[in-house]
N, C-alpha and C positions, 0 to 999 in steps of 0.2 A: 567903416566899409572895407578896409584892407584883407584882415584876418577871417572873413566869414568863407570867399570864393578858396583857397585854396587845397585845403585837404578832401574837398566831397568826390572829384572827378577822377583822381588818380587810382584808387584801389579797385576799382569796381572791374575794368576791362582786362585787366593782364591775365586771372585765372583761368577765365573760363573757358577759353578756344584750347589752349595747349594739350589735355589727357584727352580728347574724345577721341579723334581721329587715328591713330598711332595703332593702340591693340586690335583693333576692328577686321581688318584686312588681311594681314597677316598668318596667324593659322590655320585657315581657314583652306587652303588648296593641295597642301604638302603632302595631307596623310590621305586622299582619295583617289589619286589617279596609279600614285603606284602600285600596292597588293594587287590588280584587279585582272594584268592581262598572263602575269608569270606563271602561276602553275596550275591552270587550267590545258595549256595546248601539249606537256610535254610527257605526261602519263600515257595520255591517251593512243600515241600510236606505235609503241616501241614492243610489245608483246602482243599483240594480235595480228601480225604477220607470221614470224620466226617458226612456231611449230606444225603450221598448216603444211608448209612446201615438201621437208626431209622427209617423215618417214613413208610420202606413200609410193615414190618410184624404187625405193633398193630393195625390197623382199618379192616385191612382183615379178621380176625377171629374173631374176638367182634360182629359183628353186623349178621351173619351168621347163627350159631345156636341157638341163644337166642329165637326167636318168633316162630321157628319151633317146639317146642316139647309139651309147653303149652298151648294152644286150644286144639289139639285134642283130650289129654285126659281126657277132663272134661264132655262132652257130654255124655260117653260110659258107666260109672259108674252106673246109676240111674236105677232099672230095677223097674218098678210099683206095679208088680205083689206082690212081696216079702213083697214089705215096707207099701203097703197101708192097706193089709189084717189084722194084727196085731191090728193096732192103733183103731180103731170103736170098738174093742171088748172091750179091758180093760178097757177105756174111763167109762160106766157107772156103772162100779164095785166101783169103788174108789171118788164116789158123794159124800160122807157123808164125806170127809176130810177137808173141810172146818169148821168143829163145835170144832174142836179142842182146847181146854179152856172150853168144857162146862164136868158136869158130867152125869153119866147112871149109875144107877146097875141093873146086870143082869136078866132073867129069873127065873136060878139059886141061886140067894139071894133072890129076893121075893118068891118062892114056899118052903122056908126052913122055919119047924115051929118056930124054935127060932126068926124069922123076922117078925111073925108074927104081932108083937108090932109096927113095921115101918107104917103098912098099917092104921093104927087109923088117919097118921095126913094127908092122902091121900082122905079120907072121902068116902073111897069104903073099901068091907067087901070081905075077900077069898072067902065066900057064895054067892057072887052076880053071876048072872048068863052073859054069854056074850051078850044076845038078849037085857037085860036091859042097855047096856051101847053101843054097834054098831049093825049095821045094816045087819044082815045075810039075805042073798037073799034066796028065796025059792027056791025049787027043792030037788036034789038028798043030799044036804047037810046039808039041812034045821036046822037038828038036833042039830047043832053046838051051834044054840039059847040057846039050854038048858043046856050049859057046864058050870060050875061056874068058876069065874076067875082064882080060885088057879088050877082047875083041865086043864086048858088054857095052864098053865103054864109048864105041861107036854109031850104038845101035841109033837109027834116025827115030822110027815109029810110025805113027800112020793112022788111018780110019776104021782097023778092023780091029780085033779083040787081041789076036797074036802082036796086031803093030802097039797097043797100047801096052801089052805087057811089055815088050819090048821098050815103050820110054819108061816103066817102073823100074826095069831091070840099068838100066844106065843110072838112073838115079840112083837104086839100090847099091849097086856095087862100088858106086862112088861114096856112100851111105855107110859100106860097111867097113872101108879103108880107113875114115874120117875119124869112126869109134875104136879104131882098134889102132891107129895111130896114139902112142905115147905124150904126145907135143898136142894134136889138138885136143882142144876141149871140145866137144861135139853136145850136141844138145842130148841124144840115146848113145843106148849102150850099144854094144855088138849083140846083142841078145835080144835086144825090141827092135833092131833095124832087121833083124830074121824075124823077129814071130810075128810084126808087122807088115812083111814083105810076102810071106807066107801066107796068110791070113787073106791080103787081097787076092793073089792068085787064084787062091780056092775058092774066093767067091764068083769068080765067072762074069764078075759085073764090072765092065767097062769104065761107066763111072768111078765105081769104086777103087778099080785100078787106079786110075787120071788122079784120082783127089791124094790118093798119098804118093802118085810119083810129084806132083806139083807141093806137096810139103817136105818131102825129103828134098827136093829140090833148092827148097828156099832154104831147108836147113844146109845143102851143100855151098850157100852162097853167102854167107855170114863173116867170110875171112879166111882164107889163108896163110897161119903162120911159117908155113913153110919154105925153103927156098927152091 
């Protein structure tokens, strides 16, 4: 009886529970939940905003107001009347600015006895009369002939044809001191401040007279180098 009961009961139970349980569970959850939610949400919303917005407010408004405002007001400004009437007048006041660099002394310096010393190297005398040196037109003024230069040199002038030859002639003969003085540089010669002097006389015309006693003028007023 001893040796029969002990080998039957021991082998049969140890195998069989241990491998079932163990690999069953295990792989089974790893690989299904992560692929599933990642790259589905992150394509989809990154480029179907971005080009819809920019291009459609900047070329709308750029090109709209720019060309409308500029024409019209450029034609409207110009009125004729205002701008044209000015310009012809001053125009033949301001002839004699070109001589600018030359000298002149006044009426005023040569009819002052102390200057009377200047007149020697001019080769004309205070005593000379105007008829001997231009050309006085006859008539109502005739008289003028007989004025000596120093006494020229006083003449005032005035609103009638004789008073305005009368401011040519002061000018003139300050005019013709100026060129025939040695030391100044004068803008004319002795020879254009006669055929010029001359020349108005004979014309009769007032204006005429006025506009080169007022340029001889300015030429008389350029400098005096003398003492």
């Amino acid at each position: 009886n001893t040796p029969t009961n002990t080998p039957t009961n021991t082998p049969t139970n140890t195998p069989t529970n241990t491998p079932t349980n163990t690999p069953t569970n295990t792989p089974t959850r790893t690989p299904t939940i992560t692929p599933s939610n990642t790259p589905t949400n992150t394509p989809t919303n990154t480029p179907t905003s971005t080009p819809t917005i920019t291009p459609s407010n900047t070329p709308t408004n750029t090109r709209t107001n720019t060309p409308t405002n500029t024409p019209t007001a450029t034609p409207i400004v110009p009125t004729p009347g205002e701008i044209d009437t000015p310009t012809p007048t001053r125009t033949p006041t301001r002839t004699p600015t070109p001589v600018i660099g030359f000298e002149g002394c006044t009426p005023g310096y040569w009819k002052q006895n102390q200057h009377l010393d200047s007149w020697t190297a001019t080769g004309y005398s205070p005593n000379q009369t105007i008829g001997s040196v231009f050309t006085i037109p006859s008539g109502s003024c005739a008289a003028q002939a007989n004025v000596s230069l120093k006494l020229a040199l006083k003449l005032q002038g005035g609103k009638t044809l004789c008073a305005a030859r009368e401011t040519l002639l002061r000018a003139a003969v300050a005019a013709l001191l100026n060129a025939a003085h040695p030391t100044v540089d004068y803008a004319l010669s002795t020879a254009q401040v006669i055929a010029e002097v001359n020349a108005a006389l004979a014309s009769g015309d007032r204006k005429t007279i006025l506009t080169l006693a007022s340029r001889l003028d300015a030429f008389n007023n350029q400098g005096c180098p003398l003492n």
